[in-house]
C-alpha positions as CSV (number, residue, x, y, z in Angstrom):
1,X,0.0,0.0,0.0
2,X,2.7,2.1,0.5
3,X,4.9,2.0,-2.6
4,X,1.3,2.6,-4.5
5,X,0.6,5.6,-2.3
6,X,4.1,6.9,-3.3
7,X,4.0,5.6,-6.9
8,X,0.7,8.0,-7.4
9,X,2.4,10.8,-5.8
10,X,5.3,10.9,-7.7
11,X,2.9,10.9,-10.8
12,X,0.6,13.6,-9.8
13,X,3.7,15.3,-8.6
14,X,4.9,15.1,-12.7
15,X,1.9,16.4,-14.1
16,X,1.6,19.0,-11.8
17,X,4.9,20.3,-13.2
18,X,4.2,19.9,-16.9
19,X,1.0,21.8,-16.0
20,X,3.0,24.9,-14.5
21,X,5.7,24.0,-17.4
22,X,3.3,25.0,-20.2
23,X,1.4,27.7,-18.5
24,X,4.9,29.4,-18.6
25,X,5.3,28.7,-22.0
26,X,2.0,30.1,-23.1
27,X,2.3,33.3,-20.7
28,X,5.9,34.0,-22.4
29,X,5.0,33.9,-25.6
30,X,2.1,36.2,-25.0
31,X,4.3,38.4,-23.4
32,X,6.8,38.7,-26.3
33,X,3.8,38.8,-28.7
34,X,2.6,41.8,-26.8
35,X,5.8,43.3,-26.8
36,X,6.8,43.0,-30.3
37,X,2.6,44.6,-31.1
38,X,4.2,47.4,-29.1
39,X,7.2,48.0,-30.9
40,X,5.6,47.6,-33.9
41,X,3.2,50.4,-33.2
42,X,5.5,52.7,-31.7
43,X,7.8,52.3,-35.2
44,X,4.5,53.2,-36.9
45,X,3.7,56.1,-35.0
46,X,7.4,57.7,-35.1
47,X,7.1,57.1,-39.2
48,X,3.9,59.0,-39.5
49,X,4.8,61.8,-37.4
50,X,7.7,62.0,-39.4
51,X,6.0,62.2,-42.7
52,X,3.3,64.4,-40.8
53,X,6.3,66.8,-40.0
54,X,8.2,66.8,-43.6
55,X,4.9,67.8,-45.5
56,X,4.0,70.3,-42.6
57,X,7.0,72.3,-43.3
58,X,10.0,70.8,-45.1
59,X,11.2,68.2,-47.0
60,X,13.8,64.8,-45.6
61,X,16.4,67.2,-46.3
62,X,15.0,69.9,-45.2
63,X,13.3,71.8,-48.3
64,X,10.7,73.9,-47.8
65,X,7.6,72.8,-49.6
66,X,6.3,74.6,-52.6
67,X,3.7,77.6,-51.9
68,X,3.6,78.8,-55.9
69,X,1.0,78.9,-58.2
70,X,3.1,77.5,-60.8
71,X,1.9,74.8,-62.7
72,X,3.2,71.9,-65.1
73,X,0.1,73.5,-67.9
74,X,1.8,77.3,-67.2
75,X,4.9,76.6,-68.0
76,X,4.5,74.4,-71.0
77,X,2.0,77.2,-72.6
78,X,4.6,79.3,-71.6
79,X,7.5,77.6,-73.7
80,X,5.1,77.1,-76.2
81,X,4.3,80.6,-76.8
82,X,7.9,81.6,-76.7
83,X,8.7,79.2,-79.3
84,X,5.7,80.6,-81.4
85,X,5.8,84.0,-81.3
86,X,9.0,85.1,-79.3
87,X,12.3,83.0,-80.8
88,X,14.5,85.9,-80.1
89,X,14.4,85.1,-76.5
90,X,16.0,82.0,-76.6
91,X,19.6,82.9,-76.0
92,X,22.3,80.9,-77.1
93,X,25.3,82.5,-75.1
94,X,25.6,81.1,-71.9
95,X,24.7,82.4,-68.6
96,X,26.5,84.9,-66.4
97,X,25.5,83.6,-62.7
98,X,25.0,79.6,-63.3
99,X,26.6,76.9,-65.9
100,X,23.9,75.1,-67.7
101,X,24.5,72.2,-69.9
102,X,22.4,69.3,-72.3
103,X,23.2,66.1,-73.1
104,X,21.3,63.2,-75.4
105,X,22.0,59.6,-75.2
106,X,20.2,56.6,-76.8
107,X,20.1,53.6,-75.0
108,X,19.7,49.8,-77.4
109,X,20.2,47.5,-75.1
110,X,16.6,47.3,-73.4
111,X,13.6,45.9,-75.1
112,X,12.5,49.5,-76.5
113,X,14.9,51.6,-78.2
114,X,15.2,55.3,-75.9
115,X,16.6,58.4,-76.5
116,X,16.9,60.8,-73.3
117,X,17.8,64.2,-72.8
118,X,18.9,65.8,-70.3
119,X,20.2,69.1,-68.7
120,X,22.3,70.0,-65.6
121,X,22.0,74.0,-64.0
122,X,25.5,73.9,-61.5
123,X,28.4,76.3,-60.8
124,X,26.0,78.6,-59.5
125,X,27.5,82.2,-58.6
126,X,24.1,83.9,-57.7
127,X,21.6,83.0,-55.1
128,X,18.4,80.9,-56.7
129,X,15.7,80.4,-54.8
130,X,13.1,77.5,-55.7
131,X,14.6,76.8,-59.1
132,X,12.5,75.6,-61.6
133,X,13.6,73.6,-65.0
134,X,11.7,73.1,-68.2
135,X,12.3,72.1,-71.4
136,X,11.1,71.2,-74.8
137,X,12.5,69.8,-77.9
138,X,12.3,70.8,-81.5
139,X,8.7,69.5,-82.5
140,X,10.0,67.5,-85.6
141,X,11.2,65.0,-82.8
142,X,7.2,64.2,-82.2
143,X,7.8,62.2,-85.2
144,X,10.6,60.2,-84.4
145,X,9.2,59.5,-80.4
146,X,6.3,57.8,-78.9
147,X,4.7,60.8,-77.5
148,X,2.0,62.6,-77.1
149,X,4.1,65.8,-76.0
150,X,7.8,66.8,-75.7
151,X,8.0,69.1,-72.9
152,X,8.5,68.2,-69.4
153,X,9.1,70.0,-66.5
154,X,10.1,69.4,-62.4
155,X,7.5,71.9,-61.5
156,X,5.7,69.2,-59.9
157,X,8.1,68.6,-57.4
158,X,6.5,69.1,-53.9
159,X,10.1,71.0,-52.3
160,X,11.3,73.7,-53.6
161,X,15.2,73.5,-54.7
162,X,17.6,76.7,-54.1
163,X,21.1,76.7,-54.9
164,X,23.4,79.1,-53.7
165,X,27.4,79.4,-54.0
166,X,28.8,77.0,-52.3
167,X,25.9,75.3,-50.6
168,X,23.9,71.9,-50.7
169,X,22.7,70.7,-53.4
170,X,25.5,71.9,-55.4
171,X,23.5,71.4,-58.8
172,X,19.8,70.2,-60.6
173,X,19.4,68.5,-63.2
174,X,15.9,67.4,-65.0
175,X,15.7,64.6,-67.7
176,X,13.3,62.8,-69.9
177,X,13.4,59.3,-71.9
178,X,11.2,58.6,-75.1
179,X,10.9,55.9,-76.9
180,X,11.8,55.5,-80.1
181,X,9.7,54.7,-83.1
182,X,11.1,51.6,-85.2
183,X,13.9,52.4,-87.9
184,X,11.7,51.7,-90.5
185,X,9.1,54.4,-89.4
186,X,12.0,57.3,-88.8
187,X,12.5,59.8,-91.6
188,X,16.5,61.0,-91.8
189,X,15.3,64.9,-91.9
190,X,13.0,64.6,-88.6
191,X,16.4,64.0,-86.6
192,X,18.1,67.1,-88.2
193,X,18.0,68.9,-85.5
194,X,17.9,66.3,-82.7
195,X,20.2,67.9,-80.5
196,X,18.2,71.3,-80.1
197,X,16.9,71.9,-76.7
198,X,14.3,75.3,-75.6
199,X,15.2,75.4,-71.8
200,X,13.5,77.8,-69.7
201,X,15.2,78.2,-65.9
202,X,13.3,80.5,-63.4
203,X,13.7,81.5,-59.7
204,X,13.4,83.6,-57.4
205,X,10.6,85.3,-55.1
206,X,6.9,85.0,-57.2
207,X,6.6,88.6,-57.2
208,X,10.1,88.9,-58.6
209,X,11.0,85.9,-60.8
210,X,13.9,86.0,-63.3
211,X,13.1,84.3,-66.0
212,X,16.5,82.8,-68.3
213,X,15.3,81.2,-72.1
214,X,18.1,79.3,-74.0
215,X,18.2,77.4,-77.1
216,X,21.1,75.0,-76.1
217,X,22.6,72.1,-78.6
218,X,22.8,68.8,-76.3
219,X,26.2,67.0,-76.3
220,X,25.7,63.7,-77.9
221,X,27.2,60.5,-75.8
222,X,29.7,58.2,-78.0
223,X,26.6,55.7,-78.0
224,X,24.5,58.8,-79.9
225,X,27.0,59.4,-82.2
226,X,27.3,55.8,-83.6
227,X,23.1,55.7,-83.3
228,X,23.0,58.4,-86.2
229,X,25.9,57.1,-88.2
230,X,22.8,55.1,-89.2
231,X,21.0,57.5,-90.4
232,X,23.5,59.1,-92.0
233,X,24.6,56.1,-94.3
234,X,20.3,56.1,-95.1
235,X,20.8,59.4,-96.5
């Protein structure tokens, strides 16, 4: 009677352990799933007040957000009304306070044949405050591209950009990619003047913009160059 009063002891004694065994288990692994709820709500908190704070007042690198009334439809009617009406404007020497450069490349190696241009405002001598880049290209290029339009713009940008001598960013650049037609629908004479960019740079205060209008000739990349020895043997 004895060793089977001790026998059931030992056993009740075993599950009794088990029992406290698991109830540890399950109350840890509540506790670490509460913990890591907690974490992860506190990291989505911090993010949102963080974006809540950029588009309050300033951009991750502290730009201040756009305030103007200028729009991606102003300036291209803009452009397009100097290019109509007003060619003169579009100087070719360069500028006094700012360097300002184009380049075109082509790019064959991806499914659909590209052609980007691009240009780059640095070296600046002259305060610029929220500088704003547009250009266009000359329209027989609608003919050679897939697209409905040629101009483009960084208007849209929410942050305003200002350059200054010797400050952060030290340039700004603004390019566009279109894609190129087949060969066999591209007319030689509609890439005559390929490398003809209308640029239009503006900054300062709204009420007292300056507004610079070039007609620059982009630099062609080596890649470019042996693109329209193509062409030229067609000719």
């Amino acid at each position: 009677m004895r060793r089977r009063i001790k026998t059931e002891f030992k056993a009740r004694t075993t599950i009794s352990k088990t029992t406290i065994s698991r109830t540890r288990t399950r109350t840890t692994q509540a506790g670490k799933r509460r913990r890591l709820f907690l974490l992860a709500l506190y990291l989505l908190l911090a993010a949102s007040l963080a974006a809540c704070s950029y588009d309050a007042e300033q951009g991750p690198h502290g730009e201040a957000k756009r305030t103007d009334s200028y729009t991606f439809n102003g300036e291209r009617r803009e452009i397009t009304k100097r290019m109509t009406k007003e060619q003169e404007i579009f100087k070719e020497a360069p500028p006094e306070g700012y360097h300002l450069a184009a380049a075109v490349d082509v790019n064959r190696e991806s499914g659909a044949e590209e052609i980007t241009y691009e240009i780059m405002l640095n070296e600046v001598h002259i305060p610029m405050l929220n500088v704003i880049q547009s250009f266009t290209l000359d329209p027989e290029i609608l003919q050679v591209v897939h697209a409905g339009e040629l101009f483009t713009s960084n208007v849209s940008n929410t942050y305003e950009t200002t350059l200054g001598p010797g400050k952060e960013p030290l340039g700004l650049s603004l390019s566009r990619s279109y894609v190129l037609k087949p060969e066999s629908e591209i007319s030689p004479e509609y890439l005559q003047n390929y490398t003809e960019m209308y640029v239009k740079i503006s900054y300062g205060p709204e009420e007292q913009r300056t507004e610079d209008y070039f007609r620059l000739q982009a630099k062609p990349s080596s890649r470019m160059v042996e693109y329209m020895k193509i062409w030229g043997e067609k000719e």
